[in-house]
C-alpha positions in Angstrom: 9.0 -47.8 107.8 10.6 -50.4 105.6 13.7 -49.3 104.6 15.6 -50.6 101.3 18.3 -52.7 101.7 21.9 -53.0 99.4 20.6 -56.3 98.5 17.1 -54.4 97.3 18.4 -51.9 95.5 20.3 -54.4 93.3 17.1 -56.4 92.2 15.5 -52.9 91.8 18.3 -52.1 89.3 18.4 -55.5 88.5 14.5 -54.9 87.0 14.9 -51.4 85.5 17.7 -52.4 83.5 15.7 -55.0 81.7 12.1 -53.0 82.1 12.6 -50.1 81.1 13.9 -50.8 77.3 10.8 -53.2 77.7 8.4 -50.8 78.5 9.8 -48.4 75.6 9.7 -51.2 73.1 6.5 -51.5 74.0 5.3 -48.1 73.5 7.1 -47.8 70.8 5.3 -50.2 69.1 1.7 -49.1 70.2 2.7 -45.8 68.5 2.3 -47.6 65.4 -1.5 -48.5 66.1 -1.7 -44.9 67.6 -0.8 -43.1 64.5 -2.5 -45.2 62.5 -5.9 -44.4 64.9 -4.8 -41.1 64.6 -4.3 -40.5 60.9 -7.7 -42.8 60.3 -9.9 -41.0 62.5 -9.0 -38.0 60.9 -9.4 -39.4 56.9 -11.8 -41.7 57.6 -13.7 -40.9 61.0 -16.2 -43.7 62.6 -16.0 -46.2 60.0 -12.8 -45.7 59.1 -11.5 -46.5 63.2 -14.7 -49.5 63.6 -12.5 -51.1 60.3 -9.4 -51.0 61.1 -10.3 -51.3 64.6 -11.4 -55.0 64.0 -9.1 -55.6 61.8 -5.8 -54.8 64.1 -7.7 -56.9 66.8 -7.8 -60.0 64.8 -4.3 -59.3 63.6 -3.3 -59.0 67.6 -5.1 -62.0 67.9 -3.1 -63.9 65.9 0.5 -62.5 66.8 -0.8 -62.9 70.7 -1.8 -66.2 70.4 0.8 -68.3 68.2 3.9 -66.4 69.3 3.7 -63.4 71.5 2.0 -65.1 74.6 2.7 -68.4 72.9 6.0 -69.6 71.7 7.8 -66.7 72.3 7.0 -66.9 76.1 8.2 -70.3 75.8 11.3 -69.7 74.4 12.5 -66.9 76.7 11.2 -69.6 80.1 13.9 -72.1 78.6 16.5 -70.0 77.1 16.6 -68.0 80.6 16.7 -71.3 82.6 19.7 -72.4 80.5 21.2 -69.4 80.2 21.2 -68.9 83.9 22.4 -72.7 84.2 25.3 -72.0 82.1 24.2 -74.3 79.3 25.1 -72.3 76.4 24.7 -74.5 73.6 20.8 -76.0 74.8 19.8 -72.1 74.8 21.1 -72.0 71.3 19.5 -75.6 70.4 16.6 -74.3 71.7 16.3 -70.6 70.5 17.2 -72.0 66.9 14.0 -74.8 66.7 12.2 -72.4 68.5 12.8 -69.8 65.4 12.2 -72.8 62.5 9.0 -73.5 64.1 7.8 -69.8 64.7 8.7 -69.5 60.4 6.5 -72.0 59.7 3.5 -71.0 62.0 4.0 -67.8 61.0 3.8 -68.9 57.1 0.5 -70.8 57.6 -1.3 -67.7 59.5 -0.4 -65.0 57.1 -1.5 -67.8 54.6 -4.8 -68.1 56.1 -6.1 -64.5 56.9 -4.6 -63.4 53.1 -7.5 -66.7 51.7 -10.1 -66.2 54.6 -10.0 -62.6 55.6 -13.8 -62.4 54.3 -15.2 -64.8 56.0 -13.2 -63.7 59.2 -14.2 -60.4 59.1 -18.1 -61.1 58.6 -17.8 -63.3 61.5 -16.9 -60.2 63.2 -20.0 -58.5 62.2 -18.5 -56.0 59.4 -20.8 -55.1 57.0 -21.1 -52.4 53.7 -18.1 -49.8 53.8 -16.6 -50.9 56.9 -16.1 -54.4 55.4 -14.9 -52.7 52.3 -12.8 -50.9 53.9 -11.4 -54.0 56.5 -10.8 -56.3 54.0 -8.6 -53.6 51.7 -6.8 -53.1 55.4 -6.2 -57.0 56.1 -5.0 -57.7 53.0 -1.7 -56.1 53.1 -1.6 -56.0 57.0 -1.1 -59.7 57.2 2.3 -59.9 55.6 2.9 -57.2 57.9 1.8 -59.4 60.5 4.3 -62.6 59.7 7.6 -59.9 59.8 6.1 -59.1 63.1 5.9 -62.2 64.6 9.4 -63.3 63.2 10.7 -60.2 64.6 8.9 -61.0 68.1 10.5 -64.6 68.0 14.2 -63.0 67.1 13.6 -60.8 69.7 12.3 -63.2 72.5 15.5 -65.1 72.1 17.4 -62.1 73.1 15.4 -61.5 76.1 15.9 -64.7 77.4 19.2 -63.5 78.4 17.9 -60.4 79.2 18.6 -58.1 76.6 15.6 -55.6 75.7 17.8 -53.2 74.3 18.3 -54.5 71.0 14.6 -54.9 70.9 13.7 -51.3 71.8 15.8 -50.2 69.1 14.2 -52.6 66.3 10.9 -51.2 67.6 11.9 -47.6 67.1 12.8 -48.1 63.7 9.7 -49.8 63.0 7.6 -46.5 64.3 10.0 -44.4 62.5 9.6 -45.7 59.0 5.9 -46.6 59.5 5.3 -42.9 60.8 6.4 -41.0 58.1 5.4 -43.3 55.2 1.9 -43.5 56.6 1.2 -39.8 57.0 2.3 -39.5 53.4 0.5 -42.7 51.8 -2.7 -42.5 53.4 -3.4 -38.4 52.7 -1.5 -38.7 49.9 1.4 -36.0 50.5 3.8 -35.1 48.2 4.9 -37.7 45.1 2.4 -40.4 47.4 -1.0 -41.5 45.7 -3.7 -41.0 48.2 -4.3 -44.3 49.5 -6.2 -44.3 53.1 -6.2 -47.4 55.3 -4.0 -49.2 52.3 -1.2 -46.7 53.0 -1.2 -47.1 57.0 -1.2 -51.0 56.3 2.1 -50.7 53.3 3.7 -48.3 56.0 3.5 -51.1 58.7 4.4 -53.7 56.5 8.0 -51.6 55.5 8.2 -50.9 59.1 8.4 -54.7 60.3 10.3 -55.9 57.3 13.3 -53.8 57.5 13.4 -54.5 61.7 12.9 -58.1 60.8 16.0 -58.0 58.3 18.2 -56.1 61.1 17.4 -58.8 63.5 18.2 -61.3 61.6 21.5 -60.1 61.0 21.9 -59.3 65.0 21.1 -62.5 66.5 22.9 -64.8 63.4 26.0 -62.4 64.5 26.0 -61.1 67.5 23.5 -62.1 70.4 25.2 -63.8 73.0 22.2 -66.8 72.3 22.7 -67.0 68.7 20.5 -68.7 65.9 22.4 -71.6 64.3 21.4 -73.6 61.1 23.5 -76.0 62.4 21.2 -77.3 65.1 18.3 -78.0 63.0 19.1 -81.8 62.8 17.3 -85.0 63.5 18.8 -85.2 66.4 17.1 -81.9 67.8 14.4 -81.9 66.8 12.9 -84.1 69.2 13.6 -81.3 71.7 10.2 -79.5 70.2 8.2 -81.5 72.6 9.6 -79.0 75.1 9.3 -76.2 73.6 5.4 -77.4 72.5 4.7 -78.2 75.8 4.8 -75.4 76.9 4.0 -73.1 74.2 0.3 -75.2 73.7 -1.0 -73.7 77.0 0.5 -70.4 76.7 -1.0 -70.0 73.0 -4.6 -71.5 74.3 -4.5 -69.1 77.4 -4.4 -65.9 75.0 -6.4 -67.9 72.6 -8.8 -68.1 75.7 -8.5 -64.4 76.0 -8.3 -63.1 72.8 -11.6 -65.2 71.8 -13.8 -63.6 74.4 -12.1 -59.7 73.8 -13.3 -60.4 70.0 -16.6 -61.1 71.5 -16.8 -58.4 73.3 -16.2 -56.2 70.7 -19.0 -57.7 68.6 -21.1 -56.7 71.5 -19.9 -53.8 71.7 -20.4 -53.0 68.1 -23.9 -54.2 68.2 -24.5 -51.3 70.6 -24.0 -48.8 67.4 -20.9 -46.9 65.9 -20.3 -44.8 68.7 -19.7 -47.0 71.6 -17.5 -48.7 69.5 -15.6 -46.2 68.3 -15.4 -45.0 72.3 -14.1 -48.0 73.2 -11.6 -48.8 70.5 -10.4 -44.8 71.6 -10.0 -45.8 75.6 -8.8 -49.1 74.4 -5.6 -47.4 72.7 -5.4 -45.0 75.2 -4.9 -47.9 77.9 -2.7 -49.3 76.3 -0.2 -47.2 78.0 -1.1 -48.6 81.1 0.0 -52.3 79.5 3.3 -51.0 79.2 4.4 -51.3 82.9 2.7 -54.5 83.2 4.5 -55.5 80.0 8.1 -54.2 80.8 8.5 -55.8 84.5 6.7 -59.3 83.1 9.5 -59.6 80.7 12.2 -58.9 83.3 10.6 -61.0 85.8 9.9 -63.7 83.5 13.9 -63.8 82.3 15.5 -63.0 85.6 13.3 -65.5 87.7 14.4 -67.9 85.1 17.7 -67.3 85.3 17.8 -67.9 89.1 15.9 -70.9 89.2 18.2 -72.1 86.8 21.4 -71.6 89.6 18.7 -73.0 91.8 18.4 -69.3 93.6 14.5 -69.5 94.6 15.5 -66.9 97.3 16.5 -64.0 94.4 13.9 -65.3 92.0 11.2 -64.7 94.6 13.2 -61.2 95.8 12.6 -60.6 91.8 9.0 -60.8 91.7 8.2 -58.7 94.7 10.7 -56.3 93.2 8.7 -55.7 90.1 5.5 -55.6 91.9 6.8 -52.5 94.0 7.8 -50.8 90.4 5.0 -51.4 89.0 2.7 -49.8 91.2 4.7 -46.2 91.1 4.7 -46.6 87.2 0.6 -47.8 87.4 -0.3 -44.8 90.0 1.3 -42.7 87.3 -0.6 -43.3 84.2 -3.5 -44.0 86.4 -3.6 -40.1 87.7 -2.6 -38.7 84.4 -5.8 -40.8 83.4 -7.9 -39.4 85.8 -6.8 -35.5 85.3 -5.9 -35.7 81.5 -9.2 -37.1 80.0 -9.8 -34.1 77.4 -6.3 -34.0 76.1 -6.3 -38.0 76.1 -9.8 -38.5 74.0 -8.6 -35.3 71.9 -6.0 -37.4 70.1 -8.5 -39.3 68.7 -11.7 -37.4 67.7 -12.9 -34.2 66.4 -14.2 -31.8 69.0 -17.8 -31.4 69.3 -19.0 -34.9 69.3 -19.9 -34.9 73.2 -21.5 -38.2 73.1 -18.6 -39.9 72.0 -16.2 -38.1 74.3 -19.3 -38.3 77.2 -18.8 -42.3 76.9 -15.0 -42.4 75.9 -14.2 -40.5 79.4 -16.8 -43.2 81.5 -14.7 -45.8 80.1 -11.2 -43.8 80.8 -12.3 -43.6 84.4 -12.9 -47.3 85.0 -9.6 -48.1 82.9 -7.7 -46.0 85.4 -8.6 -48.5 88.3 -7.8 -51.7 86.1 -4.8 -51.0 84.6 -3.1 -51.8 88.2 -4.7 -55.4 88.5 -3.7 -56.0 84.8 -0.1 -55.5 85.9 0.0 -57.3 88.9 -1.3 -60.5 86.9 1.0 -59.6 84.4 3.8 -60.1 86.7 2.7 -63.1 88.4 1.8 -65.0 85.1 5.3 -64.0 84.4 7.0 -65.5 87.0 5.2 -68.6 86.8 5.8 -69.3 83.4 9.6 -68.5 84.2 9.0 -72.1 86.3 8.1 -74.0 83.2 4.9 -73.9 84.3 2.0 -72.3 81.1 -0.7 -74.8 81.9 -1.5 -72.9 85.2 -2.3 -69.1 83.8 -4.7 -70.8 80.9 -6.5 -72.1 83.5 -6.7 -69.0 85.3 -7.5 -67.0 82.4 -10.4 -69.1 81.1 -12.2 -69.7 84.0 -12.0 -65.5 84.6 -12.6 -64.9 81.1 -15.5 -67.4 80.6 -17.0 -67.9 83.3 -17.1 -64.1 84.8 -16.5 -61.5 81.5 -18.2 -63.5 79.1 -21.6 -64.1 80.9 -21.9 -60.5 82.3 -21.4 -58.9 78.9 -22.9 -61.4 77.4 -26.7 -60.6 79.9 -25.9 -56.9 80.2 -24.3 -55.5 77.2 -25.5 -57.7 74.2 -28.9 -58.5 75.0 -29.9 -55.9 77.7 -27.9 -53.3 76.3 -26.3 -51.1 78.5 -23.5 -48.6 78.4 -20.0 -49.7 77.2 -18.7 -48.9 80.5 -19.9 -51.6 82.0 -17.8 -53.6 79.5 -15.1 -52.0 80.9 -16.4 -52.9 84.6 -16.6 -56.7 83.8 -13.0 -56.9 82.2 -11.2 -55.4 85.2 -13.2 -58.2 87.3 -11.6 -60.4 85.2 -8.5 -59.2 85.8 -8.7 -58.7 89.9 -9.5 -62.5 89.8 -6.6 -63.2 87.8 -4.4 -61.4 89.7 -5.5 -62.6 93.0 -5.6 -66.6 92.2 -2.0 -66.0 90.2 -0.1 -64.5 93.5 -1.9 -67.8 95.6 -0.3 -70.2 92.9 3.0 -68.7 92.3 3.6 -68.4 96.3 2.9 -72.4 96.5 5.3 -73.1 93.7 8.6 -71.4 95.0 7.1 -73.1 98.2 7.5 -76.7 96.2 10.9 -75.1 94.5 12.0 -74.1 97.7 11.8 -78.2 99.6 12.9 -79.4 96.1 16.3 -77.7 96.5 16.5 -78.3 100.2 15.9 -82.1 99.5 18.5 -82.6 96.4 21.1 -80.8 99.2 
């Protein structure tokens, strides 16, 4: 028996502290997509979830690719680092260029799904009322999509000193306001016109514009790293090669990923409307499982920065296997309530009777139970070694795990030979077993390097 030491219990707390509002902020904010699934399913049924579906994929895309996983992961690895080095005012430099570039990429991808959203959804394979229906969706969800991303970069900058609270709270309200006015706008309750998937997409953009404004007002205020205009001079602004540098891999690792999930749900969709609409059901009810995964990343990402900024590589490693411990109780959790709650689960989203759908929805369910686990664990160790300034590494993991192992299988065995969705499912947790294995090799050989580094400069 291992038993815990002082020391232990500290970096467990350590964790929690900053997880936990994480993993909240996180649910939080899948609520949103939840209810939307929800409220669509039962307005709209099949199409009405295969439109939207797509449509909040490509929107994730987006907000996954330019800021969530890509500059926003960059700015919480520096602001930690010089947060945790005591450099006050290069956080701040750095959180503020960080923000006037996020505005700007932001501006020119709400820009560009508002002109494009067409062509972008017949690329996905939309067709008659389910295009209809996506591109009235789109159309307002993308200026929902820029106060999102804003909101994700405010927030990030906060995080990098290892806030989440804040956060957690900004996502609440979001749910809160887009709750209520969806349910209203898209049955068309009360004084509300009935208004369908245009209603769930004006409820989400309120949501994220009011949060947006609240951050705004937080981190020019109060955050202890605070956004200045101030620093947005000639003479800072060469200091976005360091924050491109690193955000260029991290964007093209979920662009990586996010390219080949699109894929697959083109596949997928080519099998018919109800695979699809099975997967896009298991695919929101695993997104519970992200949550973990999600909350202990963030915390091991900012505190692991943090130390290696006071030159700790003993804590920061102490961090890592911390959050791995955590987040195999929280996985085993949702992983048995997976397992024993498939009825009740799949029964938020459909209408009883259909046993096909739910017959296919609970194959998938199973397999998700297993891969949710793996997901984490590369979560975490991605985490960490982007906390070493390091985002080149996990896009090379990620592409040659989704390209050159997801892709082919579904490519051979769902598309052309078409088989059950499950086996969709089967290939992606492959994916993410390879992931998690090559990322805990790489990150053990970099605090190895970190480790002689500090010995030598000694």
């Amino acid at each position: 028996m291992v038993l815990i030491s002082d020391k232990n219990k500290n970096t467990y707390k350590d964790i929690l502290k900053i997880a936990i509002p994480a993993i909240l902020e996180f649910l939080l904010y899948m609520i949103v997509w939840l209810m939307d699934t929800i409220f669509l399913s039962r307005y709209g049924g099949s199409t009405a979830l295969s439109a939207t579906g797509i449509c909040i994929e490509i929107i994730n895309a987006f907000i996954f690719i330019f800021i969530t996983n890509g500059l926003s992961i960059s700015l919480v690895s520096l602001i930690s680092r010089y947060f945790g080095a005591k450099k006050q005012e290069q956080a701040e430099i750095y959180a503020s260029l960080g923000v006037a570039l996020g505005l700007v990429i932001s501006l020119i991808c709400t820009i560009f799904i508002f002109i494009f959203n067409e062509p972008i959804l017949n690329l996905a394979g939309l067709k008659g009322e389910v295009l209809s229906m996506g591109k009235n969706y789109i159309s307002i969800t993308c200026f929902a999509m820029f106060f999102n991303m804003m909101l994700s970069l405010l927030c990030s900058t906060m995080r990098g000193y290892g806030n989440t609270k804040i956060p957690m709270i900004l996502a609440a309200i979001v749910v809160f306001l887009h709750t209520f006015l969806a349910y209203f706008m898209i049955f068309g309750i009360g004084p509300f016109p009935e208004l369908g998937v245009s209603g769930a997409a004006i409820a989400t953009l309120i949501g994220y514009f009011v949060s947006f404004l609240i951050a705004m007002f937080y981190v020019l205020k109060y955050s202890k790293v605070k956004i200045k205009f101030k620093y947005l001079n000639k003479d800072n602004f060469r200091k976005l090669y360091s924050i491109i540098r690193l955000c260029i891999p991290a964007s093209l690792q979920e662009t990586s990923f996010s390219a080949v999930r699109l894929l697959m749900l083109s596949f997928i969709l080519h099998l018919g409307t109800t695979p699809f609409a099975a997967n896009s059901i298991v695919t929101n009810i695993e997104s519970l499982s992200f949550m973990p995964g999600f909350g202990f990343a963030v915390a091991t990402t900012a505190l692991v920065g943090m130390k290696i900024g006071e030159g700790n590589i003993k804590e920061a490693k102490a961090y890592v296997k911390s959050s791995i411990h955590l987040s195999m109780l929280f996985t085993a959790l949702i992983a048995i309530l997976f397992l024993t709650c498939p009825k009740f689960l799949i029964g938020l989203f459909m209408e009883n009777g259909d046993t096909v759908l739910f017959n296919m929805a609970s194959q998938c369910l199973f397999v998700a139970a297993f891969e949710q686990i793996f997901v984490s664990f590369a979560d975490i160790f991605a985490g960490a070694i982007k906390a070493t300034g390091d985002t080149r590494t996990p896009f090379l993991v990620t592409s040659f795990a989704c390209w050159l192992i997801r892709f082919p299988l579904s490519l051979i065995f769902i598309f052309f030979l078409k088989w059950n969705v499950v086996y969709a499912w089967i290939f992606a947790s492959m994916q993410w077993i390879v992931c998690a294995i090559l990322y805990s090799i790489i990150l053990k050989k970099k605090f190895k390097h970190l480790s002689l580094k500090n010995t030598a400069s000694l």
